[in-house]
Structure formats: C-alpha cells, structure tokens
C-alpha positions in Angstrom: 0.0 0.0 0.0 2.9 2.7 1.1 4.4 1.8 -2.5 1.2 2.1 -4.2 0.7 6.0 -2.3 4.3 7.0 -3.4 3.9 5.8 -6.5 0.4 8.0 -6.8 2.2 11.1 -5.0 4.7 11.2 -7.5 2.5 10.5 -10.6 0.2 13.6 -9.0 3.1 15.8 -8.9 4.7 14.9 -12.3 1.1 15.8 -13.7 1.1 18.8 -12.0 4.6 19.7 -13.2 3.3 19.2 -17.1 0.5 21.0 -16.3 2.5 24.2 -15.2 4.9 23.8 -17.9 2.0 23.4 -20.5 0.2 26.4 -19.0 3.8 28.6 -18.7 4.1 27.6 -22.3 0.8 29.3 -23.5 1.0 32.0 -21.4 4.7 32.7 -22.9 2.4 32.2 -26.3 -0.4 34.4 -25.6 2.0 37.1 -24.7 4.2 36.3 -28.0 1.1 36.8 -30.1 -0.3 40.2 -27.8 2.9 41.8 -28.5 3.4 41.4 -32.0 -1.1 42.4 -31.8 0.3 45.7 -30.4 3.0 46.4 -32.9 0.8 45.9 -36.0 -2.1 47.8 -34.2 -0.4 50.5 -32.9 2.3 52.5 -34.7 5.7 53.3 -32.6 4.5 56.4 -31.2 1.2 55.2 -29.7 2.4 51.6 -29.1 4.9 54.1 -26.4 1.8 56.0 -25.0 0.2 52.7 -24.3 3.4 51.1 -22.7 4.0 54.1 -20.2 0.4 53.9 -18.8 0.3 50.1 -18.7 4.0 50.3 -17.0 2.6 53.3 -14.6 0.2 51.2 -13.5 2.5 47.9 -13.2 4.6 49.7 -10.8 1.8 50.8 -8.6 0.5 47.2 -8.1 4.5 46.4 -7.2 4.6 49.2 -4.4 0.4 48.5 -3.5 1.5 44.7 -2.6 3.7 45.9 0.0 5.4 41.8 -0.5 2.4 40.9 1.9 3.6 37.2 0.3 6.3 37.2 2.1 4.7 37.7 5.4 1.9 35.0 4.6 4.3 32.6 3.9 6.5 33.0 7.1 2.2 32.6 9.2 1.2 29.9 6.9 2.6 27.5 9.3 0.1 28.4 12.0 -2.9 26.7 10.8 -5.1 29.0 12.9 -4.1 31.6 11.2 -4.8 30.6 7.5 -8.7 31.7 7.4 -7.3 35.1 8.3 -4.3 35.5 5.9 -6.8 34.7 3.5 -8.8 37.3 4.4 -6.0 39.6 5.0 -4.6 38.9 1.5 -7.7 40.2 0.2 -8.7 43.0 1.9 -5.1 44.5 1.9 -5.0 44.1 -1.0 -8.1 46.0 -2.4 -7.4 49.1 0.2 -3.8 49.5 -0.2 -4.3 49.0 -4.2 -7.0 51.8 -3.7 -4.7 53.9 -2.1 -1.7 53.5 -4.5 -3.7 54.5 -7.6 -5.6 56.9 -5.9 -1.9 58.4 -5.2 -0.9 57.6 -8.3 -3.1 59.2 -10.2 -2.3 63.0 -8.5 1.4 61.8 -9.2 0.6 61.8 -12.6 -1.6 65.6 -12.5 1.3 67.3 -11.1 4.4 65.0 -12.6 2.1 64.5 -16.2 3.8 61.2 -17.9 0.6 60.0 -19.3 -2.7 61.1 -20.8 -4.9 61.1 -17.5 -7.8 59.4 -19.0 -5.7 56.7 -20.1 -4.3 56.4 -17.1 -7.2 56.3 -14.7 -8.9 53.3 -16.6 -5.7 51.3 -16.1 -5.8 52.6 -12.4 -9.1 51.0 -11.9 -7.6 47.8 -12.1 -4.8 48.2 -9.8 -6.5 47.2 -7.0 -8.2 44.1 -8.1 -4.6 43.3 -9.4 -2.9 44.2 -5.7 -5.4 41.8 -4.5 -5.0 39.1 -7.0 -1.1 38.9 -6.3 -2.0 38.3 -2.6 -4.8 35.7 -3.6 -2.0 34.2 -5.5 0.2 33.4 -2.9 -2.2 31.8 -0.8 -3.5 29.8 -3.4 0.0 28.3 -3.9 0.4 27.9 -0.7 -2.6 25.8 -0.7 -1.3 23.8 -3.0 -4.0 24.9 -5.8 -1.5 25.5 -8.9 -4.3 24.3 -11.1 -5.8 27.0 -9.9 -3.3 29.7 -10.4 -2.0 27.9 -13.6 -5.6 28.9 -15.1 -5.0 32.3 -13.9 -2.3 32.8 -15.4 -3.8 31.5 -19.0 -7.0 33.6 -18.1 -4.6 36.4 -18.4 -3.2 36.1 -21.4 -6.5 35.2 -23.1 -8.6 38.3 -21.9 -5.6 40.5 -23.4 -4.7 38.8 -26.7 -8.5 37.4 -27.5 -10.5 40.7 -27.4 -7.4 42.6 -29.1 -7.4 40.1 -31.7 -11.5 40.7 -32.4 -10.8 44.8 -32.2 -8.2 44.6 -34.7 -10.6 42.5 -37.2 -13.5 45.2 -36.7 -10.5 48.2 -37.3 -10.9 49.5 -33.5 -7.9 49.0 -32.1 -7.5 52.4 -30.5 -4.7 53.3 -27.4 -8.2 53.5 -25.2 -9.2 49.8 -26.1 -5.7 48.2 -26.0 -5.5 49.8 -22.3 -9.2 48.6 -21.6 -8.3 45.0 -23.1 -5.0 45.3 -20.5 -7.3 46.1 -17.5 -9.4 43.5 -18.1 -6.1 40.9 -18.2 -4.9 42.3 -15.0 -8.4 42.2 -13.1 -9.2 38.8 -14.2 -7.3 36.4 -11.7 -9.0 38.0 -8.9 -12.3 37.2 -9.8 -11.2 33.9 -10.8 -9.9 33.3 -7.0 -12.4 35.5 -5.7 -15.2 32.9 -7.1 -13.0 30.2 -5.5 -13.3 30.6 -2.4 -15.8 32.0 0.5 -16.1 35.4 0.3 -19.6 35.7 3.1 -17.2 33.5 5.7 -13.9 36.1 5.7 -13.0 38.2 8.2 -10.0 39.4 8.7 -7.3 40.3 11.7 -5.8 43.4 12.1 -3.5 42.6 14.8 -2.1 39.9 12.3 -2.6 42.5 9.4 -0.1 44.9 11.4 2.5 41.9 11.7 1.9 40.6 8.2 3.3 44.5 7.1 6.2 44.8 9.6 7.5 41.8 8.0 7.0 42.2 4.4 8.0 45.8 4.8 11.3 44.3 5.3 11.3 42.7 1.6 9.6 45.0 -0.4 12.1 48.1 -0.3 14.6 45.8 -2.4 12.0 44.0 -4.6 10.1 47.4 -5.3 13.9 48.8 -6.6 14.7 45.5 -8.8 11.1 46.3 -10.2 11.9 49.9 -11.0 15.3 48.9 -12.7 13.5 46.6 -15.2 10.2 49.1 -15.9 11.1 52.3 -15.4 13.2 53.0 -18.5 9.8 52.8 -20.6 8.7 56.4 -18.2 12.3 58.0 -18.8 12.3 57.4 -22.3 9.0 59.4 -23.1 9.6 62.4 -20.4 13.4 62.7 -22.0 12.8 61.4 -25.4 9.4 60.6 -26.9 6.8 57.6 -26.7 8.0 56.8 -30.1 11.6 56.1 -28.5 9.4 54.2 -25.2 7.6 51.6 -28.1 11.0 50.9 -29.9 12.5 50.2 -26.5 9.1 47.9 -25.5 9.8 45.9 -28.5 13.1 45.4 -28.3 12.5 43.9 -24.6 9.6 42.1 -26.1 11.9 40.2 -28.2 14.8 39.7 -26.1 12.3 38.5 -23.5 12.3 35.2 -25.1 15.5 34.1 -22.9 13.9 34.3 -20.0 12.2 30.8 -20.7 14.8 29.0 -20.7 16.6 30.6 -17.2 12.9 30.2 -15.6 13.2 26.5 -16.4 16.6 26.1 -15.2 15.6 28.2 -11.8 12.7 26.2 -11.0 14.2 22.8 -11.4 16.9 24.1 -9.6 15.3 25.9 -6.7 14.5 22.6 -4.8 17.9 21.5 -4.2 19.1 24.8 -3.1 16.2 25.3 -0.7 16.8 21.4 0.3 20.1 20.4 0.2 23.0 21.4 2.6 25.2 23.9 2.0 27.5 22.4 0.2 24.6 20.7 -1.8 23.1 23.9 -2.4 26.3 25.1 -3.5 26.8 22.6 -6.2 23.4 23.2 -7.8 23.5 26.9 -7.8 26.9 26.5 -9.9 25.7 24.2 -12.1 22.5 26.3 -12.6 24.4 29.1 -12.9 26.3 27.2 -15.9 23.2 26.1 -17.5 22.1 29.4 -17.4 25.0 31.0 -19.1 25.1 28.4 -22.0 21.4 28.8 -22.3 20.4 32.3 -22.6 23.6 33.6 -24.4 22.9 30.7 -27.1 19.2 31.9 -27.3 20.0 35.9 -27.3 22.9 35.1 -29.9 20.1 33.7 -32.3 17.9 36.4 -31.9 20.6 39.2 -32.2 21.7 37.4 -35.2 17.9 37.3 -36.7 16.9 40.7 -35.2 17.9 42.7 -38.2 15.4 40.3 -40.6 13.1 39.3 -37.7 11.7 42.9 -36.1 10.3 44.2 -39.5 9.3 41.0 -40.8 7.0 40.6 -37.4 6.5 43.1 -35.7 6.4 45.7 -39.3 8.9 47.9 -41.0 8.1 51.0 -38.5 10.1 48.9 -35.8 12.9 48.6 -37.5 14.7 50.8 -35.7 13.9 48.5 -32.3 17.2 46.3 -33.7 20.0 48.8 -32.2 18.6 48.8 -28.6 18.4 44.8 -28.9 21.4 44.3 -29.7 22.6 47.0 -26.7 20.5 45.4 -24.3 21.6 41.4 -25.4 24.6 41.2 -22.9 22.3 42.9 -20.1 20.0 40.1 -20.6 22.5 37.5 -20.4 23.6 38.7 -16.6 20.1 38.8 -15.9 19.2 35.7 -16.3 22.4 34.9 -13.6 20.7 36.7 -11.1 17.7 34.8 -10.1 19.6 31.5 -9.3 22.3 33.1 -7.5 19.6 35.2 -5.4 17.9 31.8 -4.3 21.5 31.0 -2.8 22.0 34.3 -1.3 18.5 34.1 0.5 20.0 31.2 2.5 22.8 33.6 4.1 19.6 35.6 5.7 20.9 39.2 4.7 17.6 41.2 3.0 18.8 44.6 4.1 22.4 43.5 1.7 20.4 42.2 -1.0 18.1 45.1 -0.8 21.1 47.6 -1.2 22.7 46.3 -4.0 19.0 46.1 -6.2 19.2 49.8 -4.8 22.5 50.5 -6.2 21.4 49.0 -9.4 18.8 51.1 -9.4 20.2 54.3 -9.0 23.5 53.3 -11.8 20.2 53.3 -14.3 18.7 56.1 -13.0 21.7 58.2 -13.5 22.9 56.6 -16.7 19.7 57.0 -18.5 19.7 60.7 -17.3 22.7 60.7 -19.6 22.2 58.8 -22.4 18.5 58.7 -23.4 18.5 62.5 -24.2 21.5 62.1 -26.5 20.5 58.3 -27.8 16.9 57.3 -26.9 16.2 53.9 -26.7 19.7 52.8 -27.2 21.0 54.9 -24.2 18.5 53.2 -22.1 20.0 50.0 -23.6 22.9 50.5 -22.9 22.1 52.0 -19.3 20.3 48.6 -18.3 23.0 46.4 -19.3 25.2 48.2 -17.0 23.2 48.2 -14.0 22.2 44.4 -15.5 25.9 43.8 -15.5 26.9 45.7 -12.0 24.3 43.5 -9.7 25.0 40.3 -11.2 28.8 41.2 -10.5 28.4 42.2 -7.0 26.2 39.0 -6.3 28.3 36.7 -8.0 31.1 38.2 -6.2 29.3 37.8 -2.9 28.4 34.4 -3.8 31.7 32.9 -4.6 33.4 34.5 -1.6 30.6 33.3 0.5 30.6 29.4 -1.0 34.4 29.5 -1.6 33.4 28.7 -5.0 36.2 28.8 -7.6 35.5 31.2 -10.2 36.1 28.1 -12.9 33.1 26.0 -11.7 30.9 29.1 -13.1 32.3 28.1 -16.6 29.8 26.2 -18.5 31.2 22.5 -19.3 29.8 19.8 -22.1 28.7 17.8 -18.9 26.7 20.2 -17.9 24.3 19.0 -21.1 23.8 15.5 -19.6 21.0 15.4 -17.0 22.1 14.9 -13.4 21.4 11.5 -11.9 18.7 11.9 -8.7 19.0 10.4 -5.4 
C-alpha cells in the first residue's frame, strides 16, 4: 500500500509539473502573439503612450503589494491563522491597491507622464490586481497550482483574444488596448475571488499589522529591482518621446524570449538549493548558474543574429529601428538571467537589508545613466544603461556568492557535462 501512495504522489506531482509547464508555455504564447497584436495595431508612437500607462500602472500594483507574500508565507505554518491570511490577502490588497492609484493618479496631474484618461482606466484595475497577487500566494500555498495555472492563462486570453477581435472590426484604438490590458490584470481576482468564501472572511488586524512589519522588510529591495526593469519605458517618453518608449518595448519584447529557458533552469533548480546542505546547495546553484550562461547567451545570440530580418518581418517595418537597442541590451540580458539563481542561494545567508542595497544600487547606476544617455540616444542609451546596472548586480552578487561558497571562479564556466541530465537520489 505505502508503495502504491508514493507511487500515486509522485504521478500527481509529475502531472502537475506538465501542467504548469504546459500552462507557462501558453501564457509565454499568448503574450508572444499580444505583442506582435500591439505592434501591428499601434504605430511606434502610440504603441509608447500605451506602454508608459500600462508600466505606470505595473509599478503601482509592485509598491500596492507591499510583498504581503512574504509575510503570509513566514504565518502559513500556523494553521489557525490561514482563514485570516486569506482574508488579510484580500482585503489589503483591495485598500492599499486603492490607495496607491488613488496616489498615483495626482502623481501623474502634477508630474504629467501619461494622458490622465488613459491612465485612470488602467488605475481602476490596480487594486483588483494588488489583490490578486495576494490571492496568489495563498493559493500556492494551498497547494492549488491548477488553480493559479488557469489564472495565469485567463490572463493572457482576456488581453490577446479581445485585441485580436478589435483589430478585425479596425478599433484597435490606445483607449481599447488599455481597456483589453485592464481586463487581463483584473481577471485572476475574480477567478480566485469565485473560488473561495467570500460571506465567511473576516479578517485580523492585529495579524494585518505583523503581516506589514515583516513584508516591509522585503519590499524596499523588490520594489527597486522592479523599477530597474520598468522604469526605462517612463524616462524614455519624459526625456525622449513615446516613439523612443515603443521601440524600446519591443526590443524587450523580443529579447524577453530568454527568459524561458533561465525560468526552467531556476525552477528545477530551486528545490535543491532550498533542500540540500550547504555544500549541496552550492553545487546546484553553480551548475545552474552554468546552465544558465550556455542557455540564454545561445538563445539571445540567435535572436541578435535574426533581429535585423526578424523585427520588420514581425513586428512591421516601422520597428525597425527596435534592432540597435536589442542588440545593446543582449549582454544585459544575459547577466540577468544569472541573477535569479544566485539570489535563491543568497536568501540562504539571511541578509535582506544587503540584497536590498545592491537592487538599490542597481537602481540608482540606471537612473543616473539614462539621465545621460536617453537625451542624447533614446532607446539605445537606455540600452545600454540597463545592461550596465544588468551587469553591476550580477557582479556584485556573484562576487558575494563565490566569496561566501568558496566557489572557484572556474566552476561558473559552462562545461559539455553540464548537457547531460544529473542523476537523482
């Protein structure tokens, strides 16, 4: 019988693997087809005025989620509490989402980045998306990822279908792409909202004071990392033009493609380092690392090789000129797809506040360099200024990491046996 459960378990959770992968695969799809959608739909110029107000409100559900994950998963253990995190989770999340675009919004009237009717009907979303990264996390945490898988494919569809339908009846206008992008980012919170109990919640505000002293911890570093990928797209319209901030979007778009490969290799790899003893952990973060490397400089070789032939063939001849910031950005790519598996080692040494300054750092190296080079090169200085802060964390944590695992700087080296599967167990 014991053989006949294990045997069960471990079919259950290789099914449920497929299923994310399958799901991760569609969503990587959807979004695929919705950007091309855009490019076609919208020229440079207005393809930019849409990515600054759906980036404006991106970064307000970032600060608005104040990392209350963090904080459920460190309760989660108390089982008493779980009712109540749930509840928490959601009513947080709708309030301080309220807040944020509510703050957001008068930001915008005195600071003007984008149109402010644009930018209030993405606002309206923000906080049933605050609320739906909370919901998130507790449904992992219940173990639902069928749950959250279908979420995350919900949200791809209610973007790319209904943009699909306005481009075949000629509407596609910067108003309805921004609706269509509400819609996506409201969606998984009605999906979990109709999931579970809403009539039986209440939540604790004792445990909702607790929840934000610890999370508050987090979210300073998390909230900067966040800024250093986005916040280009707002510096390139105030300094340039939107035109410049859609180029830019594009050339992201593209290069984003890598990131598949160094999510794979960070999920499979993320057991054993959370597992495994330290010099376990050690071993699979190098060979991670390695895997990494090979991977996504392989990948963003091909598509800085096919960029030239593949932008205007795709995404149209107006984005042509999105092939120069590729091909500035490619090496900042690379070093970012080091970062994530190192950072799942570095969590393990218990130092947020250190890890927290050096996404600061980061963040303030772009700040300053696309202060300098956007007015003088658009979205090639902001290129360039991203793969320098890119390139400046991932030295600083790989630094930290091989002092801290007396790792020899060799074993980060990708190695032909690094292409043969490692033996489990």
């Amino acid at each position: 019988m014991s053989g006949a459960r294990t045997s069960s378990a471990r079919w259950s959770s290789r099914r449920r693997a497929l299923d994310t992968a399958a799901c991760q695969l569609l969503r990587l799809g959807l979004a695929a087809v919705t950007g091309v959608l855009l490019a076609r739909a919208l020229q440079p110029e207005s393809r930019g005025m849409y990515a600054v107000v759906a980036t404006t409100a991106g970064i307000t559900i970032e600060i608005g989620h104040l990392s209350l994950q963090q904080s459920q998963i460190a309760f989660w253990p108390d089982v008493a509490k779980r009712r109540a995190l749930l509840a928490n989770g959601l009513f947080l999340g709708l309030l301080l989402g309220l807040v944020c675009a509510a703050v957001a919004f008068a930001a915008n009237l005195m600071l003007p980045l984008a149109s402010p009717e644009l930018l209030a009907l993405a606002l309206l979303a923000v906080p049933f998306g605050v609320a739906g990264v909370n919901l998130n996390g507790i449904m992992l945490l219940r173990a639902r990822q069928r749950l959250v898988n279908r979420a995350w494919v919900l949200t791809g569809l209610t973007q790319c279908v209904p943009l699909l339908i306005l481009i075949a009846l000629g509407k596609a206008s910067v108003t309805a792409v921004i609706v269509c992008w509400a819609l996506s980012t409201a969606a998984p919170f009605l999906l979990f909202a109709a999931a579970i109990k809403l009539r039986s919640l209440r939540g604790r505000m004792c445990l909702a004071r607790r929840q934000l002293a610890l999370a508050g911890r987090y979210h300073i570093g998390r909230t900067a990392f966040y800024l250093l990928l986005t916040v280009d797209v707002l510096l390139l319209s105030a300094l340039a033009s939107p035109r410049e901030a859609g180029l830019y979007t594009v050339a992201v778009a593209v290069l984003s493609l890598a990131a598949a490969p160094a999510e794979a290799v960070r999920q499979l790899s993320l057991a054993r380092q959370a597992d495994a003893d330290g010099d376990g952990a050690r071993l699979a973060t190098t060979r991670a690392l390695r895997l990494n490397l090979f991977a996504v400089t392989a990948v963003v070789a091909v598509l800085a090789a096919a960029a030239p032939i593949l932008i205007p063939l795709v995404y149209g001849p107006a984005y042509a000129p999105s092939v120069a910031p590729l091909l500035a950005l490619a090496p900042g790519a690379i070093m970012l797809a080091l970062l994530k598996p190192v950072e799942q080692f570095l969590v393990r040494l218990s130092r947020p506040m250190t890890m927290t300054a050096v996404a600061i750092i980061g963040l303030g190296v772009n700040l300053v360099l696309n202060g300098v080079l956007i007015p003088h090169w658009g979205a090639v200085g902001a290129a360039l200024s991203s793969t320098a802060a890119y390139t400046l964390i991932a030295v600083i944590e790989l630094t930290w990491f091989v002092r801290a695992s007396r790792t020899a700087p060799r074993e980060l080296v990708p190695r032909r046996a690094d292409l043969v599967p490692a033996r489990s167990g």
